[in-house]
C-alpha positions as CSV (number, residue, x, y, z in Angstrom):
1,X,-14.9,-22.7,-15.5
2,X,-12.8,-21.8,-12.4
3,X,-15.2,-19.9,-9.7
4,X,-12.8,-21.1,-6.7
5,X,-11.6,-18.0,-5.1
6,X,-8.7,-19.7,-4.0
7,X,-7.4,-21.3,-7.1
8,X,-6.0,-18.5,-10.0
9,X,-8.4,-17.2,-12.6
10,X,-7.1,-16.2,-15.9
11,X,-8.9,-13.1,-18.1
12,X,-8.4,-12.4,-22.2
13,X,-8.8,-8.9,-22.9
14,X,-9.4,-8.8,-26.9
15,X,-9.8,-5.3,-28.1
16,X,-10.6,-3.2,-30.9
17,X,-12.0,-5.9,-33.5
18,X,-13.1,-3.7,-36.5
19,X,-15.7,-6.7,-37.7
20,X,-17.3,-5.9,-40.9
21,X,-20.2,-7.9,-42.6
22,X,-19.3,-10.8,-44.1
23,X,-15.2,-10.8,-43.6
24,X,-15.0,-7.4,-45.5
25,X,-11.4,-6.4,-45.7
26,X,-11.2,-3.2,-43.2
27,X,-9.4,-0.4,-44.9
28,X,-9.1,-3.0,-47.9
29,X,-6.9,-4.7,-46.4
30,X,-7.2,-6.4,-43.4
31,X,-9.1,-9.4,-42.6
32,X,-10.3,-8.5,-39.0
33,X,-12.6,-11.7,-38.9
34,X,-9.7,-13.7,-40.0
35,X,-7.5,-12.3,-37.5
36,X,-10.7,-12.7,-34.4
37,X,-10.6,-16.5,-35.9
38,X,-6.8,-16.5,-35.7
39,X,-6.8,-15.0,-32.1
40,X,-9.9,-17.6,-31.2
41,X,-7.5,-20.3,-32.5
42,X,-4.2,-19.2,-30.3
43,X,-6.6,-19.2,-26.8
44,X,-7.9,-22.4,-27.3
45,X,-4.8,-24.0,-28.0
46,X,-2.7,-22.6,-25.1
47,X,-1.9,-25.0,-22.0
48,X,-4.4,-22.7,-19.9
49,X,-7.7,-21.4,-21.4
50,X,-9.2,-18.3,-20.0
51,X,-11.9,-18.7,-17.3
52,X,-13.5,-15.2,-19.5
53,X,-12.9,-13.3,-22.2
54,X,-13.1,-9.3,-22.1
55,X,-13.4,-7.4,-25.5
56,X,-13.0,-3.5,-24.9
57,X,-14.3,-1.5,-27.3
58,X,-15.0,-1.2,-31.6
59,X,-16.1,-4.6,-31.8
60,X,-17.2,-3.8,-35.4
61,X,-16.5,-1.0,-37.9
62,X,-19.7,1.0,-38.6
63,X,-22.1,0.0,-35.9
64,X,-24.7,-2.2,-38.1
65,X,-26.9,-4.7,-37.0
66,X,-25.1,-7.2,-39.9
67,X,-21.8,-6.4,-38.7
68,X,-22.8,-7.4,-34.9
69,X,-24.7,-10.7,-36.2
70,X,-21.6,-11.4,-38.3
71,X,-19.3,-10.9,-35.0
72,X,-21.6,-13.3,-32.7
73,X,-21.5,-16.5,-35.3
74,X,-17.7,-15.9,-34.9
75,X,-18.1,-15.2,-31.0
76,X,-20.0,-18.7,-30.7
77,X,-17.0,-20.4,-30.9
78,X,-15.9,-19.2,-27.4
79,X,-17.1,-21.6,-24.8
80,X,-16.1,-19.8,-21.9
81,X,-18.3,-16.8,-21.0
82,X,-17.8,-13.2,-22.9
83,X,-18.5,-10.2,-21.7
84,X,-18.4,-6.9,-24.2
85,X,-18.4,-3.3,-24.1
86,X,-18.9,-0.5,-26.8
87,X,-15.8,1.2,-28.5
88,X,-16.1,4.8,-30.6
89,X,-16.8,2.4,-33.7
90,X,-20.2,1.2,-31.7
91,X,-23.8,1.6,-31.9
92,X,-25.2,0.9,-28.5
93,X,-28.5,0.2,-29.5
94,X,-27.6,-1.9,-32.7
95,X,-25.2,-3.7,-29.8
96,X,-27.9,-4.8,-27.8
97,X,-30.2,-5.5,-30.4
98,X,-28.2,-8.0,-31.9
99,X,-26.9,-9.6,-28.1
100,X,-30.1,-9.4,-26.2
101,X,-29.1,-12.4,-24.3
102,X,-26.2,-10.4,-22.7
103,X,-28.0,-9.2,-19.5
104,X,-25.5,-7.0,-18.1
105,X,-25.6,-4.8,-21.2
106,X,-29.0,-3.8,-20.4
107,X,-28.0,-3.2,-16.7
108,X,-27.5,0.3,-17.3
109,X,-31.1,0.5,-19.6
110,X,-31.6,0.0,-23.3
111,X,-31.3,1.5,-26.2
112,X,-28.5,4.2,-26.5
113,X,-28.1,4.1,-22.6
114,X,-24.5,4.0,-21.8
115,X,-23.3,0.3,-21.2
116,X,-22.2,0.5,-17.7
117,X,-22.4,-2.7,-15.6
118,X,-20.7,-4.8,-12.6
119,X,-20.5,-8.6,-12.8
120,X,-18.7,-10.9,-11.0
121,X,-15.8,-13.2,-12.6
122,X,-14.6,-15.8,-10.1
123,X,-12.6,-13.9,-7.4
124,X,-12.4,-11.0,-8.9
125,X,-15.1,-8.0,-10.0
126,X,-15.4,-6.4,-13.5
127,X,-16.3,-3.0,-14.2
128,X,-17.8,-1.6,-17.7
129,X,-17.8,2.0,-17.5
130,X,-18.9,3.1,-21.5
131,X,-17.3,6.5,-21.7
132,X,-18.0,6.6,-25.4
133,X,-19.7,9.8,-27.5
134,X,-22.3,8.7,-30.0
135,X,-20.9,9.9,-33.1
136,X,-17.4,10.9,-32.3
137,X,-13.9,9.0,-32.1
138,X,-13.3,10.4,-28.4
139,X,-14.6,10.0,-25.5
140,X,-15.9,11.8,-22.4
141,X,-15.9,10.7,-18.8
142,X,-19.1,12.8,-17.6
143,X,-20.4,13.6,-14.3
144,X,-23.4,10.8,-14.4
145,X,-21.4,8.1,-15.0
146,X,-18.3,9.1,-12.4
147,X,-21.0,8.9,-10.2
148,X,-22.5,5.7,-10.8
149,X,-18.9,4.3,-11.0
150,X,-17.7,5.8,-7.7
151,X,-21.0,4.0,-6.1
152,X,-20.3,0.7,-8.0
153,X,-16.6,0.9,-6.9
154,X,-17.9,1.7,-3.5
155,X,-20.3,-1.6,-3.5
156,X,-17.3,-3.6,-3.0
157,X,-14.2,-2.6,-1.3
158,X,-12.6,-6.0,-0.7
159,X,-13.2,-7.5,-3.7
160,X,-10.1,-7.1,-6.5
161,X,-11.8,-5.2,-9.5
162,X,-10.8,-4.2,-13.5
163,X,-12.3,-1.4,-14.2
164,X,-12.9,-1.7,-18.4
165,X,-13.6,1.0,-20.4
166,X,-12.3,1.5,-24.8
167,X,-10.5,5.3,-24.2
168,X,-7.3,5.0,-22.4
169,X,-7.4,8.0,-19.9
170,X,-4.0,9.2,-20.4
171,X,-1.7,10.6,-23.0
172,X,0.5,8.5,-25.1
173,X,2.4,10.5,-27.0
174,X,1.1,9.0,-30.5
175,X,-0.5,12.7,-31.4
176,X,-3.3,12.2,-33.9
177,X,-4.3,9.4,-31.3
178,X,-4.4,11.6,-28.0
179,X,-6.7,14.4,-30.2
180,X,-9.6,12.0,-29.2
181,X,-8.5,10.1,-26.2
182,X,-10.8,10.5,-23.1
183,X,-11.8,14.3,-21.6
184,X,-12.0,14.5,-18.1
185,X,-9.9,11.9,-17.3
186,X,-8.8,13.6,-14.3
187,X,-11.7,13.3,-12.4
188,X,-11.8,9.2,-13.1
189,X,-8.5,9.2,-11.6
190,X,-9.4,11.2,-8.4
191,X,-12.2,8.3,-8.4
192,X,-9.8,5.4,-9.2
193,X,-8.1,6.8,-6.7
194,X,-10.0,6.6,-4.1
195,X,-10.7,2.7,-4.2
196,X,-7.4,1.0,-3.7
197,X,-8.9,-2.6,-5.0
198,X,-8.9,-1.3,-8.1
199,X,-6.1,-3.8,-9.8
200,X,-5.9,-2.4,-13.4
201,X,-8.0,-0.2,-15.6
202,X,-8.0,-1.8,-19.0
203,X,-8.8,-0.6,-22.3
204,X,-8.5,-0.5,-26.1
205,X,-8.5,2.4,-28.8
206,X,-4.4,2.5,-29.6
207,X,-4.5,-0.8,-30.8
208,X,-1.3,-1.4,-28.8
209,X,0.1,-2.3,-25.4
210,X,0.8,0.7,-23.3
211,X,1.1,1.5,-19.5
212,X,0.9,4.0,-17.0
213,X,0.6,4.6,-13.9
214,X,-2.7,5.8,-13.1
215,X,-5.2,6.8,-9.4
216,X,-2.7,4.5,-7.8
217,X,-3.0,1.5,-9.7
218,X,-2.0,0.7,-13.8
219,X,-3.8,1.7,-16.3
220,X,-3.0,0.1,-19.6
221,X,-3.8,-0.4,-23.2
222,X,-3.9,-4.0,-25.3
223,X,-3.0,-4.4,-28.6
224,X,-5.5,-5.1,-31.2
225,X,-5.4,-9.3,-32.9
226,X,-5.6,-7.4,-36.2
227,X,-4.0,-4.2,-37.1
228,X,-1.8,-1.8,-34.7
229,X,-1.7,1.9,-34.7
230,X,2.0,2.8,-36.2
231,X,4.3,3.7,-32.9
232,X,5.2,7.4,-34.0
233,X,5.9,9.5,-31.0
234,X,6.0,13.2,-33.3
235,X,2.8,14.8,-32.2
236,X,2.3,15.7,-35.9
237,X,2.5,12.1,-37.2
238,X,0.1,11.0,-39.4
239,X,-2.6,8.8,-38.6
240,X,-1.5,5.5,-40.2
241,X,-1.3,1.3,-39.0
242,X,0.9,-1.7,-39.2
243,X,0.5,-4.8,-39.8
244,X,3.1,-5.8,-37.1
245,X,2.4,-8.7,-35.1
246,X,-1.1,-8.9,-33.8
247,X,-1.7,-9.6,-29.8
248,X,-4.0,-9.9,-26.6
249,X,-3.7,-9.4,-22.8
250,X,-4.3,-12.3,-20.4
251,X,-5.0,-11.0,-16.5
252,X,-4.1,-13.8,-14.1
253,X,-5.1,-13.6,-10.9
254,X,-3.6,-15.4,-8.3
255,X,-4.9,-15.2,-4.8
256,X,-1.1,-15.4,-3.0
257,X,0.1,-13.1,-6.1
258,X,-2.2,-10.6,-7.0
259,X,-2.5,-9.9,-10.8
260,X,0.0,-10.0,-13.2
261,X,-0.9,-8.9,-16.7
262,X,1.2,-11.3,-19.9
263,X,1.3,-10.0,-23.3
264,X,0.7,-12.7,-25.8
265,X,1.1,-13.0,-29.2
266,X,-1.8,-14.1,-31.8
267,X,-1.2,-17.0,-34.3
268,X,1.0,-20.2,-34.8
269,X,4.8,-19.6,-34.3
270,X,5.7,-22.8,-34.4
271,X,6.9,-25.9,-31.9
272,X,7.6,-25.4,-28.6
273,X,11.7,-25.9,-27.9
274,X,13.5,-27.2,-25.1
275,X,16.3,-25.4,-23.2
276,X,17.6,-28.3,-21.7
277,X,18.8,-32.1,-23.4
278,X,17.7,-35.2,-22.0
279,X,20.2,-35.0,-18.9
280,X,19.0,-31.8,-18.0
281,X,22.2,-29.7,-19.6
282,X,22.1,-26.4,-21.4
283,X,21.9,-27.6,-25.0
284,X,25.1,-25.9,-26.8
């Protein structure tokens, strides 16, 4: 794994898994575990693995302790680190319970405590800030843990950071979405704001990529490797998905360039093809 601070590092964000027990079909119809395996398959393949791999948020579908055992035999195939954080579809205490092993989900206490930690990856610093509300799909930013984040931001000034949390906190225009996005997402931003080293602030819940500008920095959404939320900007849309083409977010960090944030796609699309013929002209 690359620790050098002067060489780049290279983060997966996965998000918004759905896991059921046993490779049930979520909704009845789509294989989340086959798409986690599919999305496994595509990172370790690619010309440059990931130093980490983030997951933001509804790692499984109902919270259960099978559904979490069934997503760690699949996780086991990662070799590179993985660090995880509770969506609206999670059970912190069935979380833990079932990853004991992951210290820094216990940083915060056990149980049903909120999952908010700090860690070090390589040059830069990740952030968990678990702004989800037991038994509802949106999610609340409260005074507790601003606090506790301000201080943690505050811990580290110089050090380029992701803040990670699932809700993104800002409006997207995809209505029955926004009904339970984050409250009190104007006081993280007067935090965010005040802590310039704050790179992105990544997250999950939309099941697609979306940016904004955000406290200064970029706040953003990635897409999910399994289904999408459909892209239907009438606030009266129904709440429906797509199976369009299933993705990730890789966060390189290069110590001359700063971060830059690729969108890549999940799954085999075939052979890689030139540009150029063997004596370096534009093939026609």
């Amino acid at each position: 794994m690359n620790t050098l601070t002067s060489a780049p590092y290279l983060i997966a964000q996965l998000t918004d898994l759905h896991i059921k027990a046993g490779g049930k079909l979520s909704y009845r119809l789509v294989d989340t575990a086959g798409a986690l395996h599919t999305a496994i398959d595509t990172l370790l393949a690619a010309p440059q693995q990931p130093d980490i791999v983030i997951v933001t948020g509804d790692l499984v579908d109902f919270g259960s302790e099978p559904e979490y055992r069934f997503l760690r035999d699949i996780l086991q195939r990662l070799p590179m680190p993985v660090r995880l954080l509770p969506g609206n579809h999670d059970h912190r205490a069935s979380l833990r319970g079932v990853f004991p092993d992951h210290d820094y989900l216990f940083a915060n206490g056990d149980g049903d405590a909120p999952v908010h930690y700090a860690i070090d990856a390589g040059p830069l610093r990740l952030i968990g800030f678990d702004c989800t509300v037991p038994g509802k799909p949106g999610g609340h930013a409260d005074d507790a843990g601003l606090a506790w984040l301000d201080a943690a931001l505050a811990a580290a000034r110089a050090r380029p950071t992701l803040v990670m949390l699932h809700h993104p906190p800002f409006y997207t225009g995809i209505g029955h979405m926004d009904e339970q996005g984050l409250d009190n997402a104007a006081a993280l931003e007067a935090v965010i704001a005040r802590h310039p080293q704050v790179e992105r602030v990544v997250c999950g819940h939309l099941h697609r990529h979306i940016t904004r500008r955000f406290g200064g920095t970029i706040a953003m959404t990635a897409p999910s490797p399994a289904h999408q939320v459909a892209l239907d900007l009438d606030p009266q849309a129904a709440s429906r998905f797509r199976m369009e083409p299933p993705g990730y977010l890789l966060h390189w960090w290069h110590p001359i360039h700063g971060l830059v944030t690729h969108l890549a796609a999940s799954g085999d699309y075939g052979a890689l093809h030139p540009f150029f013929d063997a004596d370096g002209k534009l093939i026609d």
